[in-house]
C-alpha positions as semicolon CSV with decimal commas, in nm:
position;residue;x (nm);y (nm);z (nm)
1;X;2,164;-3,810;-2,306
2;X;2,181;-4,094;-2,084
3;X;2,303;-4,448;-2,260
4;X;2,400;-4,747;-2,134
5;X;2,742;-4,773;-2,255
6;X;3,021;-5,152;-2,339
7;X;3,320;-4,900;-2,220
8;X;3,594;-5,161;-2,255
9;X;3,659;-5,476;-2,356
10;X;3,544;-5,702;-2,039
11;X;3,208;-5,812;-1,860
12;X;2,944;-5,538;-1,764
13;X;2,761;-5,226;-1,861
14;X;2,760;-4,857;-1,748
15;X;2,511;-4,567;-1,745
16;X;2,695;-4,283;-1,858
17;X;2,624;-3,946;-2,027
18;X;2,684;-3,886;-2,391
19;X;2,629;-3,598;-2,649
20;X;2,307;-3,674;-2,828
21;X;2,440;-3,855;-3,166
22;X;2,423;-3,648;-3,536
23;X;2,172;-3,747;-3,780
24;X;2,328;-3,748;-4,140
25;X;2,119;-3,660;-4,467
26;X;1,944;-3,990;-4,532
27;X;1,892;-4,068;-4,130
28;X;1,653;-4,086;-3,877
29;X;1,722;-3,977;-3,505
30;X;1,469;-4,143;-3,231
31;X;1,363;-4,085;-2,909
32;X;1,360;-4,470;-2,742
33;X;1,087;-4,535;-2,527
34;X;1,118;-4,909;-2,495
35;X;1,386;-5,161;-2,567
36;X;1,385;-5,513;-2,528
37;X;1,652;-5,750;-2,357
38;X;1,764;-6,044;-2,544
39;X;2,015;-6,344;-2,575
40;X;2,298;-6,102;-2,782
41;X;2,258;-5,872;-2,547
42;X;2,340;-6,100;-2,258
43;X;2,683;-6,191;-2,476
44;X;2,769;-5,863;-2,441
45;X;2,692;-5,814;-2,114
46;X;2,922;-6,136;-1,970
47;X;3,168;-6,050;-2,320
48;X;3,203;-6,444;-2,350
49;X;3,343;-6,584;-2,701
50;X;3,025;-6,496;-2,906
51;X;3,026;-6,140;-2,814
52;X;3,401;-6,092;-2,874
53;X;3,378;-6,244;-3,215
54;X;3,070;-5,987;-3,307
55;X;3,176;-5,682;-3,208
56;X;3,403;-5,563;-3,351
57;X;3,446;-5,177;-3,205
58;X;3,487;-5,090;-2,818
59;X;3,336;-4,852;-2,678
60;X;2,976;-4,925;-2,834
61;X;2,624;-4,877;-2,698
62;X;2,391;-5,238;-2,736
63;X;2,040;-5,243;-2,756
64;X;1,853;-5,335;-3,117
65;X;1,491;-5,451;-3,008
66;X;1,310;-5,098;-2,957
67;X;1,035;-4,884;-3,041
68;X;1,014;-4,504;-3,014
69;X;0,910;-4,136;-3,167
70;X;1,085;-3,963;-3,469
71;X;1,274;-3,650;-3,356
72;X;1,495;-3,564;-3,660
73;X;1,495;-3,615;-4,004
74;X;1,777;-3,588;-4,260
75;X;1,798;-3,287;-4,522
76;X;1,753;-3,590;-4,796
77;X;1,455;-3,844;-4,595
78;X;1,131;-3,820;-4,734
79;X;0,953;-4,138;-4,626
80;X;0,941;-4,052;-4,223
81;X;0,819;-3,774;-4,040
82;X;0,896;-3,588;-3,708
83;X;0,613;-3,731;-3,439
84;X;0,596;-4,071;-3,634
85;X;0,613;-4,379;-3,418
86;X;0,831;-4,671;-3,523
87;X;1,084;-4,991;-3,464
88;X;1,387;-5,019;-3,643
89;X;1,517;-5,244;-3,837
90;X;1,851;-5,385;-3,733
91;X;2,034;-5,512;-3,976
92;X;2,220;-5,197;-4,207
93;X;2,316;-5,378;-4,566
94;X;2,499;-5,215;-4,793
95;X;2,310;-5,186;-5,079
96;X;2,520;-5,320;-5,343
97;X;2,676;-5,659;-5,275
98;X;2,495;-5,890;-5,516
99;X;2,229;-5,954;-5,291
100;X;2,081;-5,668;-5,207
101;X;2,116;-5,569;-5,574
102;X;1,903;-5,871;-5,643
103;X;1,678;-5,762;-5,348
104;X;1,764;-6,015;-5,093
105;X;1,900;-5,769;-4,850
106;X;1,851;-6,002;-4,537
107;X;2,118;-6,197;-4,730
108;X;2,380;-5,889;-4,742
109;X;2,725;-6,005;-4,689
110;X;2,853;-5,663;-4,564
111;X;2,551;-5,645;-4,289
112;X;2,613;-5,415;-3,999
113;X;2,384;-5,453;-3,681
114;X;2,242;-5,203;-3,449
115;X;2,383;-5,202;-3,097
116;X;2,657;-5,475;-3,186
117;X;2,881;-5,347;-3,461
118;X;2,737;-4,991;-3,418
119;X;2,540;-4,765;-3,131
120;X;2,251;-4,889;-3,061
121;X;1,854;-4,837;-2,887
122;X;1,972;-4,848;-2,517
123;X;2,023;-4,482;-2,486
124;X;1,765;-4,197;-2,486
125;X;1,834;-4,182;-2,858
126;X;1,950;-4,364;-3,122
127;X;2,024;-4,283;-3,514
128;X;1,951;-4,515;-3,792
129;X;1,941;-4,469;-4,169
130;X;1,542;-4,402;-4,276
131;X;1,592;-4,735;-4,521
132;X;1,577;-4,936;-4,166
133;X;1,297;-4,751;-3,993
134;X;0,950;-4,887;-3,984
135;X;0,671;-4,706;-3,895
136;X;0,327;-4,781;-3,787
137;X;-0,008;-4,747;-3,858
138;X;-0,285;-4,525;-3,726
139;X;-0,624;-4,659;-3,704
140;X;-0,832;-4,271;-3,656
141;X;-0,542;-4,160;-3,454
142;X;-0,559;-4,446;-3,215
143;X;-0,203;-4,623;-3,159
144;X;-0,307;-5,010;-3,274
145;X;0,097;-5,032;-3,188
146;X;0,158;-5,019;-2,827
147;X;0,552;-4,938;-2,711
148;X;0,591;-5,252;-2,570
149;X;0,431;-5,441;-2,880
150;X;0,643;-5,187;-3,064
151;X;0,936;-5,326;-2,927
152;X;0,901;-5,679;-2,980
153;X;0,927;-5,604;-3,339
154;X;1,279;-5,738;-3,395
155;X;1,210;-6,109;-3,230
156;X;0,834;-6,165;-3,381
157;X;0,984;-6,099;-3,699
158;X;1,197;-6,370;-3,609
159;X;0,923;-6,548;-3,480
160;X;0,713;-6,488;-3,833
161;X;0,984;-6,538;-4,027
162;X;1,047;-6,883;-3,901
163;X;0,718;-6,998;-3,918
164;X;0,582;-6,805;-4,241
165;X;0,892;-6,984;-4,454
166;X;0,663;-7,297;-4,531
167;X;0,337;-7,357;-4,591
168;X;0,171;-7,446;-4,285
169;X;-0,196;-7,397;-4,325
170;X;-0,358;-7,774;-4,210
171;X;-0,041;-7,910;-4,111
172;X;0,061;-8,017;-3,757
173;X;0,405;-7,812;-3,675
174;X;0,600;-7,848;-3,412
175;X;0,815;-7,612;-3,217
176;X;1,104;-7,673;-3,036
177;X;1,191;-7,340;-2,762
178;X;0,900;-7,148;-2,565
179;X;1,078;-6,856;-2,472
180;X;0,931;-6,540;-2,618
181;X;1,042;-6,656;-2,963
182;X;0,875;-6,967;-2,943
183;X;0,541;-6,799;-2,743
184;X;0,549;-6,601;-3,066
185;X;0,557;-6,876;-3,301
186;X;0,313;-7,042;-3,181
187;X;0,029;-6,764;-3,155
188;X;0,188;-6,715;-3,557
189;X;0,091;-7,068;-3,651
190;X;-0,192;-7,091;-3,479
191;X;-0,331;-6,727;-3,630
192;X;-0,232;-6,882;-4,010
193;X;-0,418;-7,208;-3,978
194;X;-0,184;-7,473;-3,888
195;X;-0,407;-7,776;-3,720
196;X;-0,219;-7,907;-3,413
197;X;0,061;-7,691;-3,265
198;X;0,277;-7,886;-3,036
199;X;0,603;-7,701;-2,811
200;X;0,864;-7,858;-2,635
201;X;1,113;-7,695;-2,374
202;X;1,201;-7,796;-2,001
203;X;1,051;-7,485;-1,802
204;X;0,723;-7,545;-1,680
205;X;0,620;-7,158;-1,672
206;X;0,759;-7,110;-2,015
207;X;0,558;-7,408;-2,134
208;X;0,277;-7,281;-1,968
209;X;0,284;-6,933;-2,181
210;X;0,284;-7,179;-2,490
211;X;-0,022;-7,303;-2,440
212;X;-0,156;-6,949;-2,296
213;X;-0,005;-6,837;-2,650
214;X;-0,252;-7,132;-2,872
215;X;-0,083;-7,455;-2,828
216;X;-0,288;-7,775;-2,883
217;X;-0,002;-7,983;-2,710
218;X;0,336;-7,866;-2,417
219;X;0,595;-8,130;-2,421
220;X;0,863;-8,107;-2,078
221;X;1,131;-8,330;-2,293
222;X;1,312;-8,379;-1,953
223;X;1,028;-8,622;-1,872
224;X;0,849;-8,711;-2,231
225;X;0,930;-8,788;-2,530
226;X;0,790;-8,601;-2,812
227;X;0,593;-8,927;-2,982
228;X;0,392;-8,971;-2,687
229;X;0,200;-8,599;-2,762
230;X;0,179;-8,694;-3,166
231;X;-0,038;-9,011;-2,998
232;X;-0,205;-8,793;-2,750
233;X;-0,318;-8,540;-3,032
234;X;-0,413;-8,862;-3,278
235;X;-0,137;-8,799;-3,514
236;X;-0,111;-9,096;-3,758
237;X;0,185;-8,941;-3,926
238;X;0,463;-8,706;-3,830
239;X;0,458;-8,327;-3,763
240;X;0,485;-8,190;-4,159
241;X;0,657;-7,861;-4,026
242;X;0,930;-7,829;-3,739
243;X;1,018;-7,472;-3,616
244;X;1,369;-7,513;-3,422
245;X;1,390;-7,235;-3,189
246;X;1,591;-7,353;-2,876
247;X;1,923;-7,414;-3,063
248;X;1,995;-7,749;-2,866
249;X;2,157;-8,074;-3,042
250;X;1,907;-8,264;-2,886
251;X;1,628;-8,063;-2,951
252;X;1,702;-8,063;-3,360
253;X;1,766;-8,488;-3,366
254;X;1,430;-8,535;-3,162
255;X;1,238;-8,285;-3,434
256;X;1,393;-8,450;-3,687
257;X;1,247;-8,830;-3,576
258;X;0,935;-8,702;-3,480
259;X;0,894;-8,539;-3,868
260;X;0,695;-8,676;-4,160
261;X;0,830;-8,790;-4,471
262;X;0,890;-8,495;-4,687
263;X;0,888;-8,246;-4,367
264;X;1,050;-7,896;-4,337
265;X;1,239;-7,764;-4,077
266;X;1,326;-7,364;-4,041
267;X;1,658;-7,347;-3,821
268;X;1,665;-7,054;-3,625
269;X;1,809;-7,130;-3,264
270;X;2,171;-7,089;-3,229
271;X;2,421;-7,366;-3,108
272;X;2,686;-7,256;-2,906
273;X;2,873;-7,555;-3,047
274;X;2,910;-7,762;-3,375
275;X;2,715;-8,080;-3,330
276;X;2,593;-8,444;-3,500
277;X;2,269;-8,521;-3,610
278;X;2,159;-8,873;-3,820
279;X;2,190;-8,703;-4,189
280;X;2,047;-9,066;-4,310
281;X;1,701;-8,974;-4,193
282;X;1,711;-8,671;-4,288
283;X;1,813;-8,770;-4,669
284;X;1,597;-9,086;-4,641
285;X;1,271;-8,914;-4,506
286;X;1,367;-8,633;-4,770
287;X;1,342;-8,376;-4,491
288;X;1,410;-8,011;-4,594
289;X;1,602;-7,794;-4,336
290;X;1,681;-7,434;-4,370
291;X;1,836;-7,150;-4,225
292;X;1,655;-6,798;-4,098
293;X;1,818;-6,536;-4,016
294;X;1,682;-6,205;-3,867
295;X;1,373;-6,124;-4,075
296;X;1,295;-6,065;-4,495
297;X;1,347;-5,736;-4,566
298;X;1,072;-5,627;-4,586
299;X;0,841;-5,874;-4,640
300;X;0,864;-6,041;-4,288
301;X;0,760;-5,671;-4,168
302;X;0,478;-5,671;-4,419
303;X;0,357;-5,977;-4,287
304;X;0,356;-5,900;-3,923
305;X;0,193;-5,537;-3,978
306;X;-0,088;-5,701;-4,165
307;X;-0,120;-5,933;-3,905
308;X;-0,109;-5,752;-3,603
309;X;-0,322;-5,450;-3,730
310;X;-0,636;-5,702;-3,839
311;X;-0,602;-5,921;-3,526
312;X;-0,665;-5,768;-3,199
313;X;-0,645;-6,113;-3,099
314;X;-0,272;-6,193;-3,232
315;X;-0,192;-5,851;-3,066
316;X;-0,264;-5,980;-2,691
317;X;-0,120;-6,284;-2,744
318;X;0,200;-6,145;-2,874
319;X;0,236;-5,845;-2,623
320;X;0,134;-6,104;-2,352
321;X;0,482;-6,204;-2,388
322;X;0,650;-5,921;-2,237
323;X;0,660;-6,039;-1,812
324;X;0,850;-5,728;-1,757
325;X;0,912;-5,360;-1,839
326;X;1,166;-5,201;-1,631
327;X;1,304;-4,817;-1,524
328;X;1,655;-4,826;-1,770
329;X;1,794;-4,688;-1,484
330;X;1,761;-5,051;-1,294
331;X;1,914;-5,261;-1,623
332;X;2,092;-5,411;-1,374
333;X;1,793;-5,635;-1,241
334;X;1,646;-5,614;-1,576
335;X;1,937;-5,832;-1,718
336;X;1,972;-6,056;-1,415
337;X;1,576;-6,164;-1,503
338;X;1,639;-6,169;-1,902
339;X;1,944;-6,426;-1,771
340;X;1,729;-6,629;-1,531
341;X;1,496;-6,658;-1,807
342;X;1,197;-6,693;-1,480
343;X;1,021;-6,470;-1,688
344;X;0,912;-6,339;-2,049
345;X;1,046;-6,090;-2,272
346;X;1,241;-5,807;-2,054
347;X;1,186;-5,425;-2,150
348;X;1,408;-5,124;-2,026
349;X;1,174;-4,789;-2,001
350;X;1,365;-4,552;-2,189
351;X;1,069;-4,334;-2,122
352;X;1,096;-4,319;-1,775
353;X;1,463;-4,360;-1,682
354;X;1,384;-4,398;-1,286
């Protein structure tokens, strides 16, 4: 099979051939039609800091943001079926740290992840056990699951995740990041009620998709500040729910100014550096900030199943995020737009190599 391969320790990527991989007794081999591009998988690509300190095991194949058809089946799975169509889950826990005893599995402490610590989607195939394979609904035999919605699995559960964590039905919630996540979160909070949905980021185009995506407000924060919108939208108060997505000091200290008393933030963006923010307004406006990581499993992928498979709606608005599917054969230009970041989400066509 053809795989695009981290062969050593160093920047780049090559297309090589590779046997196709062994599926044990509890796993799943599938044939990956699309796979989507994102910030990790740039890491790896330039192997800066963050990718050295994640993986862990050279050579490895990256990808974990894909959709595709069930091939094989283990002697032992019983839960997915040859033909099925699915995304993956990719986070592997171990099943019996305390946490995922207790059922918090997103939480496992031993967590392995698909296409960083072991092979991964960007490869004709790829092999994960059945525990982390998801598989979609039929409506009559029609496909309510597209590949390329298929594929954005991994980040709208990020997106859902994020903005599902607190209550936001009436409240005004504001969203710092309109990349794909952020596009995401905002057709999210928008579909579960929230009244006035403001974004913030600096790229025009991106800001643009926001409001494509259901955003009552698009803030450039390299030429306004984010008060002005609360006064443009008639906001007596602050915004009751912040959704940090961009992972940029200033970007958390201006949410957490702009926030009500009593407000809730859900941290997902990374920093790529430890930073200060004023903790005394954030203990004296008894603001509430937590952590997300990756998605509940499986809860978040409840959540956006239900969603997406009742809203023909939320499913343009989500798949309208995707700018660009691309022959896997060209990753090369595929990459060089996910790193531009001119565009949306970035797919390589597994399905048609090119």
């Amino acid at each position: 099979m053809r795989a695009l391969r981290k062969t050593e320790p160093g920047p780049g990527l090559t297309m090589v051939d590779l046997p196709e991989p062994g599926t044990g007794p509890l796993d799943v081999k599938i044939r990956v039609l699309r796979a989507g591009i994102c910030g990790t998988d740039l890491h790896i690509l330039a192997w800066d800091s963050s990718a050295e300190a994640m993986c862990d095991t050279v050579p490895f194949t990256p990808g974990h943001e894909f959709y595709g058809e069930v091939v094989e089946v283990g002697v032992d799975v019983t839960d997915v079926r040859v033909g099925d169509r699915v995304s993956g889950e990719g986070h592997v826990v171990c099943g019996t740290c305390r946490n995922c005893r207790a059922g918090r599995k997103q939480m496992c402490i031993r967590t392995r992840s698909v296409g960083v610590q072991r092979d991964g989607a960007f490869a004709e195939y790829v092999v994960i056990p059945h525990f982390n394979v998801w598989v979609h609904e039929h409506d009559g035999g029609t496909e309510l699951i597209s590949p390329e919605l298929g594929a954005l699995f991994d980040p709208f559960g990020n997106a859902v995740h994020t903005t599902l964590k607190f209550s936001i039905i009436g409240e005004d919630v504001l969203i710092t990041g309109a990349g794909p996540i952020g596009q995401m979160a905002v057709a999210v909070a928008r579909h579960a009620g929230a009244r006035y949905v403001a974004v913030t980021d600096i790229a025009p185009h991106r800001l643009a998709m926001a409001e494509d995506s259901g955003a009552d407000a698009t803030i450039d924060v390299s030429s306004t500040r984010i008060r002005h919108a609360q006064a443009e939208l008639g906001m007596r108060e602050g915004f009751d729910v912040g959704l940090e997505i961009s992972g940029q000091p200033r970007a958390l200290q201006e949410m957490i100014e702009n926030m009500n008393h009593g407000g809730k933030i859900s941290l997902l963006g990374l920093p790529s550096q430890s930073f200060e923010i004023d903790w005394t307004m954030v203990v004296t406006r008894m603001l509430t900030l937590q952590g997300i990581y990756g998605r509940e499993m499986y809860e978040t992928w409840n959540a956006m199943s239900a969603m997406l498979t009742s809203s023909p709606a939320l499913r343009t608005k989500v798949t309208r995020t995707v700018t660009d599917v691309i022959p896997a054969a060209d990753f090369a230009r595929g990459y060089e737009v996910a790193r531009t970041g001119d565009g949306g989400k970035v797919l390589l066509d597994w399905e048609n190599l090119g």
